[in-house]
C-alpha positions as CSV (number, residue, x, y, z in Angstrom):
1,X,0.0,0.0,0.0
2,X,1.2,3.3,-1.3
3,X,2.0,6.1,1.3
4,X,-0.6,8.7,2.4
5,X,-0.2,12.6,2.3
6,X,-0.6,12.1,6.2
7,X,2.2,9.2,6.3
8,X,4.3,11.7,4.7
9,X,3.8,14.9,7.5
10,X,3.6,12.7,10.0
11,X,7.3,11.4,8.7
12,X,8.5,14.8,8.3
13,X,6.7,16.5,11.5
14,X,5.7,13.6,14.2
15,X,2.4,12.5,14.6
16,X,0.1,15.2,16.5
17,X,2.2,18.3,14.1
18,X,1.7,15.9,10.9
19,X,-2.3,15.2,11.5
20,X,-2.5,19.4,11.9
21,X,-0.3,19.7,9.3
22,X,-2.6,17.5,7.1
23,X,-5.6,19.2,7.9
24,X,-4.3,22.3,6.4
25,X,-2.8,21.3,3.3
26,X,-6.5,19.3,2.8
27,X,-8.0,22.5,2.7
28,X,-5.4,24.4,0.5
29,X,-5.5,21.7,-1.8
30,X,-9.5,21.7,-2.0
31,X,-8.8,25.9,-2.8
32,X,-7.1,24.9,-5.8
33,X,-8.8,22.0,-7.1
34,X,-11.3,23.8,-9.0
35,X,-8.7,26.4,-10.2
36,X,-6.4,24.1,-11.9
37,X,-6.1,23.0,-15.6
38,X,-6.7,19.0,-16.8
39,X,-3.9,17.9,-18.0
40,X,-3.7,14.7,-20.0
41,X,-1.6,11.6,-18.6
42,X,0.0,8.6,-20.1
43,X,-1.6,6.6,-17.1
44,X,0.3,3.7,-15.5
45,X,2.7,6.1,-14.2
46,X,4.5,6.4,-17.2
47,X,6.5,10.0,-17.7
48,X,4.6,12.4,-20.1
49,X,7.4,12.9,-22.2
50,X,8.4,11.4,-25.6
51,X,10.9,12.3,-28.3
52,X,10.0,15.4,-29.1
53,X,10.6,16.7,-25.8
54,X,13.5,19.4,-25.7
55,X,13.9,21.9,-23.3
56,X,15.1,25.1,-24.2
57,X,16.9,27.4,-20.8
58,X,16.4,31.1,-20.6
59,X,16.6,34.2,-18.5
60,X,13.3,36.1,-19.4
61,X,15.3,39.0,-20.6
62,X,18.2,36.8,-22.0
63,X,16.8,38.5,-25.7
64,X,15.9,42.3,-25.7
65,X,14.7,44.8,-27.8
66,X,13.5,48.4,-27.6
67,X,10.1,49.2,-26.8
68,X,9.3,45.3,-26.2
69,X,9.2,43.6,-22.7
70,X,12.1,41.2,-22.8
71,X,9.4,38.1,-22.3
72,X,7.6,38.9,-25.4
73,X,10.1,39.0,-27.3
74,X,11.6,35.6,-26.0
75,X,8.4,34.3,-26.6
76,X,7.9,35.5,-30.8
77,X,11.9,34.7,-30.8
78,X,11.1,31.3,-29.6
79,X,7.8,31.3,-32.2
80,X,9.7,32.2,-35.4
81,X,13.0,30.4,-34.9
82,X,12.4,27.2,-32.7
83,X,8.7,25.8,-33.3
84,X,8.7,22.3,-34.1
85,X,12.0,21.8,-33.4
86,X,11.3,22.3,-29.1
87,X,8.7,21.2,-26.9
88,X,9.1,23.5,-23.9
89,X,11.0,26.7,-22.4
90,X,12.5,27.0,-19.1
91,X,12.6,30.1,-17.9
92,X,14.9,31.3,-14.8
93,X,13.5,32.4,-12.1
94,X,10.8,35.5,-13.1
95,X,10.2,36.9,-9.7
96,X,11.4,40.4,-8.9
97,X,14.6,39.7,-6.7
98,X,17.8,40.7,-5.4
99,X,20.9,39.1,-6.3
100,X,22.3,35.9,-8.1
101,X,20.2,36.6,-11.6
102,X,16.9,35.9,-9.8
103,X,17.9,32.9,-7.1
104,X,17.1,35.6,-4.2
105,X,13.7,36.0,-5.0
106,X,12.0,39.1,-3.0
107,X,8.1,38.3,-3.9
108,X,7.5,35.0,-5.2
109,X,3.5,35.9,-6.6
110,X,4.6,38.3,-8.6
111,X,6.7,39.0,-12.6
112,X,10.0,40.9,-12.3
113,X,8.1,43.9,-13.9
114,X,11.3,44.7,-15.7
115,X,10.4,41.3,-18.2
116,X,6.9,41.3,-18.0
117,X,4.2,40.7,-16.2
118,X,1.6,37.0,-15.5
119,X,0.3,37.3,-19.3
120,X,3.2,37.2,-20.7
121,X,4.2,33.9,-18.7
122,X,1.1,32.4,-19.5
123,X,1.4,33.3,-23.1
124,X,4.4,31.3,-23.3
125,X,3.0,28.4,-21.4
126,X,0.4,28.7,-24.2
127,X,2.7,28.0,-27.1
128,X,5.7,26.0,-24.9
129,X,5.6,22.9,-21.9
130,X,6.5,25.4,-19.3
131,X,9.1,25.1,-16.9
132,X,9.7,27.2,-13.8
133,X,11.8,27.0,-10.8
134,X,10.7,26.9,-7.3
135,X,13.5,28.2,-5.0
136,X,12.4,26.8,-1.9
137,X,15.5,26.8,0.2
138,X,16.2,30.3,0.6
139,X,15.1,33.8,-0.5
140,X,15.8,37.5,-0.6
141,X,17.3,39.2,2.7
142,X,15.4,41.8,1.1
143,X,12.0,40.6,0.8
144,X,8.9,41.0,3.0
145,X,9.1,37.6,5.2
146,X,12.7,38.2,6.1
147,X,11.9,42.1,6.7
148,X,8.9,41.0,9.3
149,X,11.5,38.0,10.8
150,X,14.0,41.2,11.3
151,X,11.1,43.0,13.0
152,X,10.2,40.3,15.6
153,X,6.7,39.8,13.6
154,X,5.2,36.3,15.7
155,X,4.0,35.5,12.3
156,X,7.7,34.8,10.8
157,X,9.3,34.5,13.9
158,X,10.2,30.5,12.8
159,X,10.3,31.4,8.9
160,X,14.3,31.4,9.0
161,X,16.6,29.2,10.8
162,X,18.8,30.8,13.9
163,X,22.0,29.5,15.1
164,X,23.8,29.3,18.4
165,X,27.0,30.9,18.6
166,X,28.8,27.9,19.6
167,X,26.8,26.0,17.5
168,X,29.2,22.7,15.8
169,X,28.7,23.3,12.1
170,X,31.7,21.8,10.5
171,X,30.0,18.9,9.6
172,X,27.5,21.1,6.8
173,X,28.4,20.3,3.8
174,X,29.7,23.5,1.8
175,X,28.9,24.3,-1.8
176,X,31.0,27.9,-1.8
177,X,34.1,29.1,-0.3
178,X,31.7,31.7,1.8
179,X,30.3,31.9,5.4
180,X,27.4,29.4,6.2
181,X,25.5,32.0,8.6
182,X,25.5,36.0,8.6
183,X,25.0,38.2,11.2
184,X,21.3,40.5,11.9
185,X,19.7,42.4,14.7
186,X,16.5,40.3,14.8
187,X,14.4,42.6,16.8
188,X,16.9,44.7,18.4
189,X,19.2,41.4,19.1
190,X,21.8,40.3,17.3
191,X,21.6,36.8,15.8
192,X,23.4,34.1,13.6
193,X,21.1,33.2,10.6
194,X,21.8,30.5,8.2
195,X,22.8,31.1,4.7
196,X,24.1,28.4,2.6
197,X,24.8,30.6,-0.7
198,X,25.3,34.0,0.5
199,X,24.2,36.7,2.8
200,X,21.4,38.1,0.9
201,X,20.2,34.4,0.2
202,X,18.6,33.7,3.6
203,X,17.6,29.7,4.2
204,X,14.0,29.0,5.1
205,X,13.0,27.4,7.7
206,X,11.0,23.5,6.4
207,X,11.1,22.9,10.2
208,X,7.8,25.2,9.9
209,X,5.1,24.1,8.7
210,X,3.7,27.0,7.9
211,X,6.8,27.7,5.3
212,X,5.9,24.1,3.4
213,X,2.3,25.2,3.2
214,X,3.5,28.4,1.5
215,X,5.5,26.8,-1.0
216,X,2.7,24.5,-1.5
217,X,0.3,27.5,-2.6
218,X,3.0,28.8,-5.0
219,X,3.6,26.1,-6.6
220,X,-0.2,25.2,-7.3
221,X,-0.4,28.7,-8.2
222,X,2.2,28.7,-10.8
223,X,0.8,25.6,-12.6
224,X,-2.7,27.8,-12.5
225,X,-0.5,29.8,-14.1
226,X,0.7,27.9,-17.4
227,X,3.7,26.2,-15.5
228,X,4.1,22.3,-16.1
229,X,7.1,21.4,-15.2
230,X,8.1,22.9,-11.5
231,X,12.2,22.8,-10.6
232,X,13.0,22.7,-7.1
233,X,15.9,24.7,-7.1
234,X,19.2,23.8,-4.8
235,X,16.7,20.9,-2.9
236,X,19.5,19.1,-1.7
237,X,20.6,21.4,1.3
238,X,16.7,22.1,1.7
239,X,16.5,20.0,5.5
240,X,18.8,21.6,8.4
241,X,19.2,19.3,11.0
242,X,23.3,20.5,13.4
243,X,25.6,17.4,13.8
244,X,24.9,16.4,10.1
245,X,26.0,17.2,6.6
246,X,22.3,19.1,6.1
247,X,22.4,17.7,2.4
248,X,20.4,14.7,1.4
249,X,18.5,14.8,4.7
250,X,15.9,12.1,5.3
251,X,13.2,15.1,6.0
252,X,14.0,16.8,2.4
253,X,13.5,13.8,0.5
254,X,10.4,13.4,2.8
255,X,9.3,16.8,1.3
256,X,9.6,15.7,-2.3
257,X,7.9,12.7,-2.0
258,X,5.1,14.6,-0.6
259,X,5.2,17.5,-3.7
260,X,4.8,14.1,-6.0
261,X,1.4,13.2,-4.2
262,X,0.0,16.5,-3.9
263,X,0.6,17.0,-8.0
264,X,-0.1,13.1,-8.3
265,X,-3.2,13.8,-7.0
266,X,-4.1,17.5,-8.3
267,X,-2.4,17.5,-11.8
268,X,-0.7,14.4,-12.3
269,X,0.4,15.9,-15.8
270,X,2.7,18.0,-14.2
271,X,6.4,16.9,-13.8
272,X,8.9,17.1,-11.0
273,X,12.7,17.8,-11.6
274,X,15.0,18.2,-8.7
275,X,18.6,20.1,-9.0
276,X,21.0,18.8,-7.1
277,X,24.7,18.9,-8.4
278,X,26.5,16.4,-6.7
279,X,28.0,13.1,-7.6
280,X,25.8,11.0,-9.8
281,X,25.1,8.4,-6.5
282,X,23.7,11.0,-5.0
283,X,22.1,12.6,-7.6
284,X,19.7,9.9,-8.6
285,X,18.4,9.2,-4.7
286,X,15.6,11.9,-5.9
287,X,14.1,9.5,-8.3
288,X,12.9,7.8,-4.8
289,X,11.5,4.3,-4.3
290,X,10.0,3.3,-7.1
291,X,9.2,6.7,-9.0
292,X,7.7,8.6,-5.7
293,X,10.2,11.5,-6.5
294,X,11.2,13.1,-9.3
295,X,10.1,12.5,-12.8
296,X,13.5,14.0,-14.0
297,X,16.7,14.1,-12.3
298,X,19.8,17.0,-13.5
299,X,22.5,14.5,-14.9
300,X,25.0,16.7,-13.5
301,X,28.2,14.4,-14.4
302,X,27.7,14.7,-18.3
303,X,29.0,17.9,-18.7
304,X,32.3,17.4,-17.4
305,X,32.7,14.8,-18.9
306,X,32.0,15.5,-22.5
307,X,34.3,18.6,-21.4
308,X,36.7,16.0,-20.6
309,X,36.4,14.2,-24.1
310,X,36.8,16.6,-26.5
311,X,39.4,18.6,-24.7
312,X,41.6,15.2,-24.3
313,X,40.6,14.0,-27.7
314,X,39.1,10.2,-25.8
315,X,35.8,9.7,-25.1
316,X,37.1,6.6,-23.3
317,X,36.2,7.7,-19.9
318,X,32.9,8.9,-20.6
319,X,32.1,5.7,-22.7
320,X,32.6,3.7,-19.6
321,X,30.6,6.2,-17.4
322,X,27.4,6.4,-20.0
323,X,27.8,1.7,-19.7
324,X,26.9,2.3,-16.1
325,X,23.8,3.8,-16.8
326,X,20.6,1.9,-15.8
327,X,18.6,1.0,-18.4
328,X,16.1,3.8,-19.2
329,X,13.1,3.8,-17.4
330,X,9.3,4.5,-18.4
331,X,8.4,6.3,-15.2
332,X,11.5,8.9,-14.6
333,X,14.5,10.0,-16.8
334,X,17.5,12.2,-16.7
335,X,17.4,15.7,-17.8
336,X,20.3,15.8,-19.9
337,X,22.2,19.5,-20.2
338,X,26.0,20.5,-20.8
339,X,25.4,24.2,-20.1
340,X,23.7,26.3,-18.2
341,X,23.5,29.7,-16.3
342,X,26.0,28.2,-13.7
343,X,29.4,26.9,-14.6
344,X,30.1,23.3,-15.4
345,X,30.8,21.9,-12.1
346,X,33.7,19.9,-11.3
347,X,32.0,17.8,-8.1
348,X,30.4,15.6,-10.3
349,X,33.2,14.3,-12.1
350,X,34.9,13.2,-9.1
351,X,35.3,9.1,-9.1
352,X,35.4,9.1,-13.0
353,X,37.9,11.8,-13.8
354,X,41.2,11.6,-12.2
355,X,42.9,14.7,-10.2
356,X,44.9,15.1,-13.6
357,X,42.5,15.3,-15.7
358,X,40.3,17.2,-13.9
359,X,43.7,19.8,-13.5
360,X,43.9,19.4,-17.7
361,X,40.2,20.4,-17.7
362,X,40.9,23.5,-15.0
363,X,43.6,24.8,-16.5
364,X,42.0,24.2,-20.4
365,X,39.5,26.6,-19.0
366,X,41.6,29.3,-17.9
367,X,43.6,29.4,-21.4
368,X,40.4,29.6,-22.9
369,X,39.3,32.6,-21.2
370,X,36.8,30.8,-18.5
371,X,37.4,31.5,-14.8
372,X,37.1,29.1,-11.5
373,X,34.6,28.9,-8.2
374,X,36.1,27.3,-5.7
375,X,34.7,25.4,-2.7
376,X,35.3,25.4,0.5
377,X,36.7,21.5,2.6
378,X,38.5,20.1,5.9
379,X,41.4,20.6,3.3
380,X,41.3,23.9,2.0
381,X,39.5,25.4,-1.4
382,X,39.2,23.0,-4.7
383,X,37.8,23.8,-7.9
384,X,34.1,23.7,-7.9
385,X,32.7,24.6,-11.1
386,X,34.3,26.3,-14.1
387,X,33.0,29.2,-15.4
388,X,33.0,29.5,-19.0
389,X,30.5,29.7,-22.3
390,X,30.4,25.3,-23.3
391,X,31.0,26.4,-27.0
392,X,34.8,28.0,-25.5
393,X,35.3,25.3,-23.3
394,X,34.8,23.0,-26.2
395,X,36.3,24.2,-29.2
396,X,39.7,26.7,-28.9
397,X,39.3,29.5,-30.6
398,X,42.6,29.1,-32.6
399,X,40.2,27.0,-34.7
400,X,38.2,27.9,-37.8
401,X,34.9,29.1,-37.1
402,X,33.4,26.2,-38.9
403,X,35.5,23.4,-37.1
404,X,34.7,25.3,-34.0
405,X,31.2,25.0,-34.6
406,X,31.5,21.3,-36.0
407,X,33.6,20.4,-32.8
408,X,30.8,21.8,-30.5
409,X,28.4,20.4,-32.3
410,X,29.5,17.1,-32.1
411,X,29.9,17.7,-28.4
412,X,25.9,18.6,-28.4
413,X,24.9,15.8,-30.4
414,X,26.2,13.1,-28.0
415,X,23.6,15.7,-25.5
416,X,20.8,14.8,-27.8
417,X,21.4,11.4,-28.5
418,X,21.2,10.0,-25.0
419,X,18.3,8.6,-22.9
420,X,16.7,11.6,-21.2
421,X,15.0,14.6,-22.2
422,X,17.4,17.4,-23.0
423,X,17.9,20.6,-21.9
424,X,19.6,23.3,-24.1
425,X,20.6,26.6,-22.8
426,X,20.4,29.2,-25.1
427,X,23.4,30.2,-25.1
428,X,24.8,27.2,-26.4
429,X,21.8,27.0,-29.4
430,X,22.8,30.5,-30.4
431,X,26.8,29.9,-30.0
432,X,27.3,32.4,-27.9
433,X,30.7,32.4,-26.3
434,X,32.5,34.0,-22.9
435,X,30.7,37.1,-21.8
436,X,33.8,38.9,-20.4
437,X,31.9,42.4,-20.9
438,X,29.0,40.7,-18.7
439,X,31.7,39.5,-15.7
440,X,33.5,43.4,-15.6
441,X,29.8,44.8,-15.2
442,X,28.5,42.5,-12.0
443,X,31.9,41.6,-10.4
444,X,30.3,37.8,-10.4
445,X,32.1,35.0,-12.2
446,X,28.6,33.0,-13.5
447,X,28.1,36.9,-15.6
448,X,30.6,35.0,-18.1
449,X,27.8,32.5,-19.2
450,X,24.7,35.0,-19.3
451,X,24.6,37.6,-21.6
452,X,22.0,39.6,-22.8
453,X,21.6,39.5,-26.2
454,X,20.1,42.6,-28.6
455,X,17.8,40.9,-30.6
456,X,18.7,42.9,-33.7
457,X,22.1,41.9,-33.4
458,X,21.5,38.5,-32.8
459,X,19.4,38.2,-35.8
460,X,21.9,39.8,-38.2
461,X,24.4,36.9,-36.7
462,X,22.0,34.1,-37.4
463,X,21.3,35.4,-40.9
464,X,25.0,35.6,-41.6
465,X,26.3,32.2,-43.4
466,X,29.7,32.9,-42.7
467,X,28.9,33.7,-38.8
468,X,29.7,31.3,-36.2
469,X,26.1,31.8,-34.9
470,X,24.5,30.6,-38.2
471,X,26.9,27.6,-37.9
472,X,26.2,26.3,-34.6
473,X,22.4,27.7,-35.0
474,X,21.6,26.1,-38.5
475,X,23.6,22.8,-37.4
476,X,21.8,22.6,-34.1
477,X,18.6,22.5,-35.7
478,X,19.1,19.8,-38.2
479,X,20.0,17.7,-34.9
480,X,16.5,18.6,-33.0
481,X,14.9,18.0,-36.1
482,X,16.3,14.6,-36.5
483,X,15.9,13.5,-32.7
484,X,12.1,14.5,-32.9
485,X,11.2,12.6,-36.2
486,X,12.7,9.4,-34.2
487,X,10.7,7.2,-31.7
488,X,14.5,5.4,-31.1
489,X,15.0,9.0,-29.4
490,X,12.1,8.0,-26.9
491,X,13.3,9.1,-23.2
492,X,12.4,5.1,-22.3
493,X,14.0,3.8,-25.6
494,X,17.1,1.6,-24.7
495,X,20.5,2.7,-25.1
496,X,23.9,0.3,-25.8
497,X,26.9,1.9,-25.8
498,X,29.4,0.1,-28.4
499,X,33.2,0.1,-27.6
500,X,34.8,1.7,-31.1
501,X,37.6,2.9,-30.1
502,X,38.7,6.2,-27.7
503,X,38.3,8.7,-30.8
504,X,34.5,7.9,-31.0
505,X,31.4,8.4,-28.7
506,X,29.3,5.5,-29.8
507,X,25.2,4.3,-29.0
508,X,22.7,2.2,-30.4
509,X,19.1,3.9,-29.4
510,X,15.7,2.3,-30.5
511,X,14.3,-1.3,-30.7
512,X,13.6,-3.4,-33.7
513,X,9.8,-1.9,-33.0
514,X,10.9,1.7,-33.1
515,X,13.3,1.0,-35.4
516,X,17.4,1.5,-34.5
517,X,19.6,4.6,-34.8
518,X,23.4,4.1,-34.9
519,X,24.6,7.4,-32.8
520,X,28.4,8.2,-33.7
521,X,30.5,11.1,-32.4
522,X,33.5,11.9,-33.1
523,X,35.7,13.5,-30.5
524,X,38.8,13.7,-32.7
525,X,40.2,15.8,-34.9
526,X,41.6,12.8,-37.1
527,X,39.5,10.9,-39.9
528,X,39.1,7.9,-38.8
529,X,37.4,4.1,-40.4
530,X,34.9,1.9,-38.0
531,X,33.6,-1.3,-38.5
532,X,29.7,-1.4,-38.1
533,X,27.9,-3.3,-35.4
534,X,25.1,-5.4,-36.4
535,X,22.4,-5.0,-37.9
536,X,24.1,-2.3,-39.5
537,X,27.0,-3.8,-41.1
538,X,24.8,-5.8,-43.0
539,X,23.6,-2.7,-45.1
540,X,24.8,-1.8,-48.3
541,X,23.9,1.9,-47.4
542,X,22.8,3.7,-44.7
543,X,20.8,6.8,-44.1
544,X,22.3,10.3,-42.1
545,X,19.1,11.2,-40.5
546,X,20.8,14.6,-39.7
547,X,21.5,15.7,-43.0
548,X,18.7,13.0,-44.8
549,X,22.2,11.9,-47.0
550,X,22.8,8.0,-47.9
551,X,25.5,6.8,-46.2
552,X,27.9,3.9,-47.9
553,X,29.2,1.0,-46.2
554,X,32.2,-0.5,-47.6
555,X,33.4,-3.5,-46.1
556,X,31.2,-3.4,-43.5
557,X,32.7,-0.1,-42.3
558,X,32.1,3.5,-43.0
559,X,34.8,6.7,-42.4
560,X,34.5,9.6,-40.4
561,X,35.6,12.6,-41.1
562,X,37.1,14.7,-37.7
563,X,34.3,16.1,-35.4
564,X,31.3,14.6,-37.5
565,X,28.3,13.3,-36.5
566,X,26.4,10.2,-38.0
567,X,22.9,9.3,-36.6
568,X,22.2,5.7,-38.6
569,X,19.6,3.8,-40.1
570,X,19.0,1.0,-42.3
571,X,16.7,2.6,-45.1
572,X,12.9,3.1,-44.5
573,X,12.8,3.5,-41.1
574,X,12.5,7.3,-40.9
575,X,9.4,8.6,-39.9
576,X,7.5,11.1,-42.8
């Protein structure tokens, strides 16, 4: 027998705080019941997602142009350049806020009026699968629940977390080199409060059960809203508990499970994903028992490791890693990514990539213009995550544009081709690269990785044939495009990886019912000859589904030329 919404508080609070607990969250739920939308479900559990799902990740004023809110004009950018070739649109956090691009959010019910305001959001939600992040573990030091804490309102009094002066904390685990609490004068009397990313980024306090209600009626209010998928931001460190690491607690995943019954219940359309970037072990503990979790979980230790690939020149490493995988699964999936508004962290290459290679990758990096976050341990500061555009940290720019662009590609591909559902930042569809101008002007390292591009500008760049833009742009699309027309892509469609040597990222998606694809990227700049695994060394030709060419097969093998991509199959198998 499954697990109750009352199991779950009763878990989280004990028994006589849980019952109370559930009593109230009854009632907001029966608010909203009437007030949300019907969305369709696979039944049986299964994850609403197919092949054609690709996620696209965006500041809401990551495009601009004059007299235009910056959302409207992500949204008809999105319309003219992207439809059918994305499902959905992730948009950073929206609310008005603080610091950190958005992750110190000051009023969580309302649009940074700066971008927009609810209509534009929903407008998107109209035309995209809406993704939006809830960041539940802290929020602004400058919004109105921390203001009343500071005042001694009785009301907030328990909506932030306090610490004792001589308080043992070294066993927290730390994701910055910066203090864990900051001082304030909390109603005239100065006080340690908790802050796990900074001091304007104040923790909340789950202990409360009044603060897991709140979040409750945000969330249900943003999927009233348009949102569909909801991304609990940083959830790992969301459960404080002294004389433990305070990441992974038993309480936060406690607190998942019970988002996944509420929506389960309410809007079992909607999807979960939790970001938590920390070794892959960890990582995937939020797909739960059984598929009680997440729907999707970050896979936070691709990145680094396609880094790692093309930089060396040897996909050996993450061959072996990708072998590991579990066999893809019809209720969850990964939510594959190589870039993002943060750097591409290091942690999660630990136990795969040696301290070498993870140095080579560091100091690749630096030459290439990136910069590094450390972290702080028992042993002093490592790196944590390097800061840097994915298309630099891929391809040097002593390159041509249009081997840089093939290079990157290639590294995208292998993105695209995997089990999962992927997400794209945009910055890496629109080949941006480091942001230096964007670093000078906030003093923060992550600036390097979000500019803000002038729509008129960026259109002249995609137009351009001989632009590095058009390249990766025009090339990226040809790979959506071919992913979507493919069942093989399925999020639940097996995937075999096939040893072919260290120059070669290698695959088989599909089954004889969807039909196979044969997934080969090159990491090296060398042309190189493969023999063909079966079926497909039986063909006399083969088809490119990327650029719809016939492939020949000569001796059961087929030649590669450096950086190129070749997604397989044996002839009629491509969807009209």
């Amino acid at each position: 027998m499954g697990y109750s919404i009352q199991d779950r508080l009763k878990s989280i609070y004990g028994s006589a705080l849980g019952t109370l607990t559930t009593g109230k969250l009854k009632a907001l739920m029966g608010k909203w019941r009437d007030k949300l939308p019907d969305i369709p479900v696979l039944g049986d559990g299964r994850l609403p997602a197919d092949e054609r799902d690709i996620i696209v990740i965006a500041y809401g004023d990551s495009i601009q142009t004059a007299g235009e809110v910056p959302l409207e004009t992500l949204r008809n950018f999105m319309i003219e350049r992207l439809s059918g070739f994305i499902s959905g649109i992730h948009i950073l956090p929206f609310s008005p806020y603080s610091s950190d691009d958005g992750f110190s959010v000051i009023d969580y019910r309302k649009v940074n009026p700066d971008w927009g305001d609810w209509g534009h959001i929903s407008a998107i939600g109209e035309k995209f699968r809406l993704m939006a992040d809830l960041v539940l573990n802290h929020c602004s030091a400058k919004g109105i629940w921390f203001k009343k804490f500071l005042e001694g309102n009785t009301n907030y009094k328990n909506f932030f977390i306090t610490v004792n002066p001589d308080a043992n904390l070294a066993e927290v685990f730390r994701p910055r080199a910066l203090p864990l609490v900051h001082e304030f004068s909390v109603a005239g009397e100065k006080k340690l409060v908790w802050t796990t990313f900074s001091k304007d980024q104040v923790d909340l306090n789950f202990a409360n059960p009044a603060v897991l209600l709140e979040f409750m009626d945000i969330l249900l209010d943003y999927i009233a809203r348009g949102v569909r998928i909801i991304r609990l931001d940083a959830i790992g460190f969301l459960w404080k508990e002294i004389g433990t690491s305070c990441i992974h607690h038993r309480k936060t995943h406690e607190i998942v499970k019970l988002f996944r019954l509420v929506l389960n219940e309410l809007v079992p359309g909607v999807m979960l994903i939790t970001e938590t970037n920390v070794p892959y072990k960890e990582n995937i503990t939020y797909f739960g028992e059984g598929c009680d979790e997440s729907h999707m979980v970050y896979q936070f230790t691709l990145p680094p490791l396609i880094a790692d690939a093309y930089i060396r020149g040897d996909a050996s490493i993450l061959s072996n890693w990708v072998a590991t995988l579990p066999e893809p699964n019809p209720n969850h999936t990964f939510f594959n990514f190589l870039a993002s508004h943060d750097g591409i962290g290091v942690l999660p290459a630990k136990g795969y990539l040696s301290e070498e290679e993870i140095q080579i990758m560091v100091d690749t990096a630096r030459e290439r213009g990136g910069l590094i976050g450390y972290k702080t341990t028992a042993n002093g500061e490592i790196p944590y995550e390097l800061n840097i555009s994915y298309r630099d940290a891929i391809a040097e720019g002593t390159f041509a544009d249009d081997v840089r662009a093939a290079k990157f590609l290639s590294s995208q591909a292998i993105m695209l081709a995997m089990a999962g559902v992927p997400g794209i930042y945009i910055h890496s569809i629109l080949g941006s690269g480091n942001w230096k101008e964007g670093v000078a002007l906030t003093g923060a390292k992550r600036s390097i990785n979000r500019e803000k591009l002038s729509l008129s500008q960026l259109e002249a760049e995609l137009d351009n044939p001989n632009d590095i833009r058009h390249l990766i742009f025009t090339g990226y699309c040809k790979l959506l495009r071919a992913r979507g027309r493919h069942k093989a892509f399925h999020p639940s469609a097996p995937q075999t990886v096939l040893n072919l040597g260290p120059l070669l990222f290698a695959i088989i998606r599909g089954t004889s019912l969807t039909g196979q694809v044969l997934c080969l990227q090159s990491v090296s700049d060398k042309r190189q000859k493969i023999t063909l695994p079966a079926p497909f060394d039986s063909a006399n030709t083969l088809r490119n589904l990327v650029s719809g060419k016939q492939v020949g097969v000569v001796d059961k093998g087929i030649e590669l030329e450096s950086y190129q991509v070749l997604w397989l199959e044996t002839l009629g198998e491509l969807k009209s």
